[in-house]
C-alpha positions as CSV (number, residue, x, y, z in Angstrom):
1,X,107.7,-8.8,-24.2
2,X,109.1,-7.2,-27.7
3,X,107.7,-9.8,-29.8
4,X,104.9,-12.1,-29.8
5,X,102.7,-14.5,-32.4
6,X,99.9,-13.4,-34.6
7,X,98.1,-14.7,-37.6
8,X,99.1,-12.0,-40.6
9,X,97.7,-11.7,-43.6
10,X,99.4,-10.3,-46.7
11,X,96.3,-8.9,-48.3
12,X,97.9,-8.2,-51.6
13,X,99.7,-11.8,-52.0
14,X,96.5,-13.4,-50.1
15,X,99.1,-15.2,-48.0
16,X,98.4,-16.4,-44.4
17,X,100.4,-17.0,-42.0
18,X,102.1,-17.1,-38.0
19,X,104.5,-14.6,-37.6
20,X,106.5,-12.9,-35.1
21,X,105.8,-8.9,-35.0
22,X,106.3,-6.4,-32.1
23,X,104.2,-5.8,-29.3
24,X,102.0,-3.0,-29.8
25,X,102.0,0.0,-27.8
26,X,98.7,1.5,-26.8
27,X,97.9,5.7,-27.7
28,X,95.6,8.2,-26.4
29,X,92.6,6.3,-25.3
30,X,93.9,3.0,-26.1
31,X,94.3,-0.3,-23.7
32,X,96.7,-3.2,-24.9
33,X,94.3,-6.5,-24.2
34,X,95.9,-9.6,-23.3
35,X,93.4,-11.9,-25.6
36,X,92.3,-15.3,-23.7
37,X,90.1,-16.2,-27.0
38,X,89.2,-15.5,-30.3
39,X,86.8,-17.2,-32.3
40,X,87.7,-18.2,-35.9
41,X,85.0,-17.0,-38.6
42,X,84.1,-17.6,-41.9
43,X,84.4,-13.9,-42.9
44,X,88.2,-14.7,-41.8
45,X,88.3,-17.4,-44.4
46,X,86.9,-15.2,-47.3
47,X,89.3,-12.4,-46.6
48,X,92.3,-15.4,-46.7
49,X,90.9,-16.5,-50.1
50,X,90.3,-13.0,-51.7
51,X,86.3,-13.2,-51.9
52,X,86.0,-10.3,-48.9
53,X,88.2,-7.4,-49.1
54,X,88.9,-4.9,-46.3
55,X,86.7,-1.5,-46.9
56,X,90.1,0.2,-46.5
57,X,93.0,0.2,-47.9
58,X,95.4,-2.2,-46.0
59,X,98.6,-4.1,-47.1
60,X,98.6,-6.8,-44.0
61,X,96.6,-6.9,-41.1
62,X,96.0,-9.9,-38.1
63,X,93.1,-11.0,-38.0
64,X,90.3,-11.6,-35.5
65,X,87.3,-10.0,-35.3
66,X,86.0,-12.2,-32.2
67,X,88.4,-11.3,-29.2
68,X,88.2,-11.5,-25.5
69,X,90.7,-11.2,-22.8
70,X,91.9,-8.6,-19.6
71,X,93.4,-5.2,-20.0
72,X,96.9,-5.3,-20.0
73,X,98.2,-1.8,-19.6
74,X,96.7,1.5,-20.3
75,X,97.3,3.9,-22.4
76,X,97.5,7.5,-21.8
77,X,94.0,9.9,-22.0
78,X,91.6,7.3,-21.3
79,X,88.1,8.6,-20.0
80,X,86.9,5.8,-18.5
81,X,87.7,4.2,-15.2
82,X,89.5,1.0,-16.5
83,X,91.9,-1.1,-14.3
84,X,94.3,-3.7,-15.8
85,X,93.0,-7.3,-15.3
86,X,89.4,-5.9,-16.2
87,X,87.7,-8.6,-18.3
88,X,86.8,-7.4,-21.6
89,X,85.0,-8.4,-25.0
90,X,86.0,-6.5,-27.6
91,X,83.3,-4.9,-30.1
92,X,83.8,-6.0,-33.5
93,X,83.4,-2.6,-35.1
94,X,84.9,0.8,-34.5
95,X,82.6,3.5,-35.0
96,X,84.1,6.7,-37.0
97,X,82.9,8.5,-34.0
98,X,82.4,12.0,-35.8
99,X,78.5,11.7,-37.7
100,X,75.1,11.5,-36.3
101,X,74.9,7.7,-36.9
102,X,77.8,6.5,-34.9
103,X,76.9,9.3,-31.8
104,X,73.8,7.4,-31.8
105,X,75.2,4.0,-31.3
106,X,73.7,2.6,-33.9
107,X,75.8,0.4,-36.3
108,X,78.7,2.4,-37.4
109,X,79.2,3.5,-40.9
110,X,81.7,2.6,-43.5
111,X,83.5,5.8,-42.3
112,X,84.2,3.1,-39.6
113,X,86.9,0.3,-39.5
114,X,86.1,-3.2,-38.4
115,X,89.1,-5.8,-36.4
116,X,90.9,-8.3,-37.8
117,X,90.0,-6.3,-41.4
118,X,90.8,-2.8,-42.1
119,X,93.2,-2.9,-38.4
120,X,94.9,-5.4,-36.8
121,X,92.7,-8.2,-34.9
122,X,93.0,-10.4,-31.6
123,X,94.5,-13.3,-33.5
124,X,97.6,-12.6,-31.7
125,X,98.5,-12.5,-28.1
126,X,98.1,-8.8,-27.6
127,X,95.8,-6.2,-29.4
128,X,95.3,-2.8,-29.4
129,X,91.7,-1.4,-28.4
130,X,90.2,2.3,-28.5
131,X,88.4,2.3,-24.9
132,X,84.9,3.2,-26.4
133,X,84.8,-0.8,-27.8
134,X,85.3,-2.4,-24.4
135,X,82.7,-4.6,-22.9
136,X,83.1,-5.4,-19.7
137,X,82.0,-9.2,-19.2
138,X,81.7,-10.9,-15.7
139,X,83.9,-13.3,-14.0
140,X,81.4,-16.1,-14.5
141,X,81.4,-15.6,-18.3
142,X,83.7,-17.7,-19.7
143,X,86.6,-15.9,-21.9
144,X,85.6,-18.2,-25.2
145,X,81.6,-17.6,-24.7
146,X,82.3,-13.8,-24.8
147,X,84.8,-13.9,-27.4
148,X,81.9,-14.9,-30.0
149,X,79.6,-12.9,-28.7
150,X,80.4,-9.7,-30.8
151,X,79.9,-11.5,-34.3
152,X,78.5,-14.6,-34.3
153,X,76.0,-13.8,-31.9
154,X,75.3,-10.4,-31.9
155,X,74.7,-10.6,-36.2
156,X,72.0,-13.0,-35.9
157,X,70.7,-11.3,-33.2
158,X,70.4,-8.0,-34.6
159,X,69.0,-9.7,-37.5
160,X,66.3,-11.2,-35.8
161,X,65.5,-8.5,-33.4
162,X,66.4,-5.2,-35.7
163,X,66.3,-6.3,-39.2
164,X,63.3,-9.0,-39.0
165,X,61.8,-7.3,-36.2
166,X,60.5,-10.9,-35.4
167,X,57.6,-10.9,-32.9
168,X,55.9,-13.9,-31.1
169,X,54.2,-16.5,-32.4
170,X,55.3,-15.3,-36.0
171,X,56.7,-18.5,-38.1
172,X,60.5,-18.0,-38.8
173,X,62.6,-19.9,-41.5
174,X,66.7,-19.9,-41.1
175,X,68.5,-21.3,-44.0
176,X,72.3,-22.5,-42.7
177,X,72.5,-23.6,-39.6
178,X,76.5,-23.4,-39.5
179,X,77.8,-19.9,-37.3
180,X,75.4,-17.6,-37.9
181,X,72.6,-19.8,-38.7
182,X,72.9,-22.2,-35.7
183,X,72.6,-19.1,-33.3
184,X,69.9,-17.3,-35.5
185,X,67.3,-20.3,-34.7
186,X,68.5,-20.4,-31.0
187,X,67.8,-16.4,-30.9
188,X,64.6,-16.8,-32.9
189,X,63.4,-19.2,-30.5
190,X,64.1,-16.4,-27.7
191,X,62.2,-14.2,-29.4
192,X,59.2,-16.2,-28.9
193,X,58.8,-17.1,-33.1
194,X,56.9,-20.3,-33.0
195,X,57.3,-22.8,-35.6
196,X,61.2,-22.2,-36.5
197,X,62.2,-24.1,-39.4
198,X,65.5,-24.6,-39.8
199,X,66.8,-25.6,-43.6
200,X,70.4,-26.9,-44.0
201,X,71.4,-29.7,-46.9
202,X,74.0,-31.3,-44.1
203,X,71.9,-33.7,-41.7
204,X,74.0,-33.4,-39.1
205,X,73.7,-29.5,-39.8
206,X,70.2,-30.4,-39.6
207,X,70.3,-32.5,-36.1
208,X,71.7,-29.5,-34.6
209,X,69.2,-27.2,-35.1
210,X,66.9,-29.6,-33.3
211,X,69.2,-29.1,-30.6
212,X,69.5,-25.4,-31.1
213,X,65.8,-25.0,-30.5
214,X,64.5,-25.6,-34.5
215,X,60.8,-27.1,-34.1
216,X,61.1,-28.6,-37.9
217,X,64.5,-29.1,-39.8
218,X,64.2,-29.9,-43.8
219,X,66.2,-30.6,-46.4
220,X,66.2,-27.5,-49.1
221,X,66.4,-31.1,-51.7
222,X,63.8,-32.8,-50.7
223,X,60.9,-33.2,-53.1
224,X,58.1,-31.7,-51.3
225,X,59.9,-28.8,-49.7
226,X,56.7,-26.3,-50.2
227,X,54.6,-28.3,-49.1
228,X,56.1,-29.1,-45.7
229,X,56.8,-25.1,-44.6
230,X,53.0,-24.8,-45.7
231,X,52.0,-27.8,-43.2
232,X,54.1,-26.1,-40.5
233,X,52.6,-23.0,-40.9
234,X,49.3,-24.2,-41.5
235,X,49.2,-22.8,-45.0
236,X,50.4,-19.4,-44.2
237,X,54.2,-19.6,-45.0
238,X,56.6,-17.5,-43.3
239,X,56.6,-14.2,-41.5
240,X,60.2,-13.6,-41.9
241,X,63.1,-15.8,-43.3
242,X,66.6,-15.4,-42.7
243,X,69.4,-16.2,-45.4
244,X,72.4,-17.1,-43.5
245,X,74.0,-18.6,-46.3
246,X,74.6,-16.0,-48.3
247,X,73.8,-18.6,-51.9
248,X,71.5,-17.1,-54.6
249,X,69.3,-20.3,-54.7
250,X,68.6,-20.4,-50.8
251,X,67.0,-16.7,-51.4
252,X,65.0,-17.6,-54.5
253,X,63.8,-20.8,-52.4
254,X,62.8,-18.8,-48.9
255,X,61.2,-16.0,-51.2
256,X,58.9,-18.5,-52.8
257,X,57.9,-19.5,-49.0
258,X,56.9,-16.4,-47.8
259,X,53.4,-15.6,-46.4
260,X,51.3,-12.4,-47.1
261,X,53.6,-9.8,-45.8
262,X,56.6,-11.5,-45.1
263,X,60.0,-10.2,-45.0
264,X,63.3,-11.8,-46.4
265,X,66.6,-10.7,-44.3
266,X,69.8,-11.7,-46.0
267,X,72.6,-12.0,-43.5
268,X,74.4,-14.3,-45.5
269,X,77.2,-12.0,-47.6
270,X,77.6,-12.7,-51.3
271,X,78.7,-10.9,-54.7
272,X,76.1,-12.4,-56.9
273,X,73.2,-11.0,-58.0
274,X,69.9,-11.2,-56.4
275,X,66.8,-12.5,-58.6
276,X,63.4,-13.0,-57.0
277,X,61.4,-15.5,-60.2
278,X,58.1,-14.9,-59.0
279,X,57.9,-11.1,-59.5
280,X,54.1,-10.8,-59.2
281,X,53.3,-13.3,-56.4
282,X,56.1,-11.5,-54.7
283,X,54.4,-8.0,-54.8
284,X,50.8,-9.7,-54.3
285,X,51.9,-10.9,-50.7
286,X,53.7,-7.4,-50.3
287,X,56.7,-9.1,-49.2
288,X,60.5,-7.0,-48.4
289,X,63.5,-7.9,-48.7
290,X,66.1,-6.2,-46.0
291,X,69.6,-6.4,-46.3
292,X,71.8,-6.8,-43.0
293,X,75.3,-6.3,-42.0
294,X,77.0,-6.4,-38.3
295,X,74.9,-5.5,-35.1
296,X,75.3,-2.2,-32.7
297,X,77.2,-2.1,-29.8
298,X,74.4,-2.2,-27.9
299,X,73.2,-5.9,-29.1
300,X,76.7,-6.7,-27.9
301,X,76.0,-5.2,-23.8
302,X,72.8,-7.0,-24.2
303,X,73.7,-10.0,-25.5
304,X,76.1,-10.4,-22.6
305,X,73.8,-9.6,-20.1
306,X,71.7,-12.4,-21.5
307,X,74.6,-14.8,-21.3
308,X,75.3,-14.2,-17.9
309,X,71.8,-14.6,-17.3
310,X,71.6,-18.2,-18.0
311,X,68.9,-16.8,-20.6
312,X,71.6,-17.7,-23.5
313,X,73.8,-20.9,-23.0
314,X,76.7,-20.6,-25.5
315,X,78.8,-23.5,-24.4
316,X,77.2,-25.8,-27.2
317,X,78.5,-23.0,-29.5
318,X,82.2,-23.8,-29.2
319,X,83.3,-26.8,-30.9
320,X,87.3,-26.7,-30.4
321,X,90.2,-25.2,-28.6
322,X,93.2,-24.5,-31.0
323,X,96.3,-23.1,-30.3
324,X,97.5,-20.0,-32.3
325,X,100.3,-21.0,-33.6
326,X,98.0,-23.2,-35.6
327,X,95.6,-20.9,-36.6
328,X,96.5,-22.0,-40.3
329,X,95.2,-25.3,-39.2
330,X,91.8,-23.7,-37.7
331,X,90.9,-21.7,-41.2
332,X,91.4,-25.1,-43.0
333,X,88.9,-26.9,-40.4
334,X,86.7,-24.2,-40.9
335,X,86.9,-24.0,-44.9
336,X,86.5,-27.4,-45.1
337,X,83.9,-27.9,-42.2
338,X,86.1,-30.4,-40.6
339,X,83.4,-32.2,-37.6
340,X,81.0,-29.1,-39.2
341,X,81.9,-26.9,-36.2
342,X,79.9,-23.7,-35.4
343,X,82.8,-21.7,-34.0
344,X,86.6,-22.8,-33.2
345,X,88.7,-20.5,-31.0
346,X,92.0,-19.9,-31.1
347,X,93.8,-19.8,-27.3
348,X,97.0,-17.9,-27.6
């Protein structure tokens, strides 16, 4: 056990690829995971094609932000009672663990270093973990379910339950329904928010949010956009809508939509600017805009509790099962949208 696969990225050169690097040995409260899954995210895909950088300065790194598997071996100095073959999903964040705002728990600052970006990930068949970003899962929760649990769920969730602060019976728009998007209208639906409104240019993007729990899904195209989120609102546009697309017109096009009061959450990351047209109908209505990043680890320990619950099926979620010598293969899929997954996860 010297050596094993991982997917490496040469920041600098922007090259990806599968290579063979030592196993790594875990420090003073450190456990070595042997990862079972980890989910494949767009966020990896910008950081392969330069459009996301790491907040720290690294030359390579795996990636993998979305990681589960069972403790492998301890390291020394640990605090916690941990036992090798303990089930595990690994927080996607790592706290700087010294300021007020990471004692707290709440989401760490950029003193912090996220997985798979500023350290090495779980896109490899052993990773590194400090103990304070374990979560324990249960035997019944399946090693791919809690894998995406720490990103692609726990974002949109945080979003909706932090960030929007969504409340029942409040009308709720989600533009993209891909990774984030699909489980936003799932978690909005949870929340009680009654009509969601899904709004995705892809029909079958569209014929899954029906299926995800979307009560209307519309084409951002179509002629008499408006109009239909007014009828579905019955005239009083949206409480809160989420921008999990991260594209300057989807923001300008859900801010125009918003009732008196409403809030716009972008969860979607981009560079450009943002613009809002309608300056003075936007501070008539007294509508927000809230910016979002990430969750807490707490949305991560709930979020898993739900799952095992049977209060949050994420089966539907996973689309494919990739091996990872061919993770190279999986970034494609997902750049592309090969069969439009949601999220693909790469089994060592």
């Amino acid at each position: 056990m010297d050596t094993m696969l991982a997917g490496r990225l040469h920041v600098d050169s922007g090259t990806f690829g599968v290579e063979e690097v030592p196993v790594p040995v875990p420090g003073p409260g450190e456990v070595l995971i042997e990862v079972k899954a980890a989910g494949v995210c767009l966020s990896d895909v910008h950081l392969i094609d330069g459009t996301l950088k790491p907040f720290l300065p690294v030359g390579e790194v795996t990636l993998g932000h979305e990681v589960a598997g069972v403790i492998h071996t301890l390291g020394p100095g640990l605090l916690g009672d941990w036992a090798p073959g303990a089930r595990v999903a690994l927080q996607a964040g790592q706290s700087c663990g010294q300021c007020a705002n990471c004692r707290r728990r709440r989401t760490p600052c950029l003193s912090g270093r996220t997985r798979g970006v500023d350290y090495d990930g779980g896109w490899a068949r052993y990773a590194l973990a400090r103990e304070d970003t374990l979560a324990p899962i249960p035997d019944h929760l399946p090693f791919d379910q809690a894998a995406i649990i720490p990103d692609a769920v726990s974002t949109p969730y945080a979003a909706v339950v932090v960030t929007g602060d969504v409340r029942p019976a409040q009308a709720v728009g989600v533009w993209g329904a891909g990774g984030l998007g699909a489980h936003g209208i799932r978690l909005a639906r949870l929340a009680g928010a009654a009509p969601v409104i899904a709004v995705d240019p892809l029909p079958g993007a569209r014929e899954r949010a029906l299926a995800f729990g979307a009560d209307l899904a519309l084409d951002p195209a179509e002629p008499g956009f408006a109009e239909a989120v007014l009828r579905a609102t019955a005239g009083g546009g949206l409480d809160v809508a989420f921008d999990f697309a991260g594209v300057p017109a989807v923001r300008e096009q859900a801010a125009a939509v918003l009732g008196r009061g409403g809030v716009l959450v972008l969860a979607g990351l981009t560079p450009h600017p943002l613009t809002v047209t309608e300056g003075t109908r936007f501070s008539w209505n007294r509508n927000q805009i809230r910016g979002h990043y990430g969750s807490a680890p707490e949305h991560v320990e709930q979020l898993i509790r739900l799952a095992s619950a049977g209060r949050l099926d994420l089966a539907p979620s996973i689309s494919d099962h990739i091996p990872l010598a061919d993770a190279a293969e999986a970034v494609e899929r997902l750049e592309k949208k090969v069969g439009d997954p949601i999220r693909l996860i790469l089994v060592p």
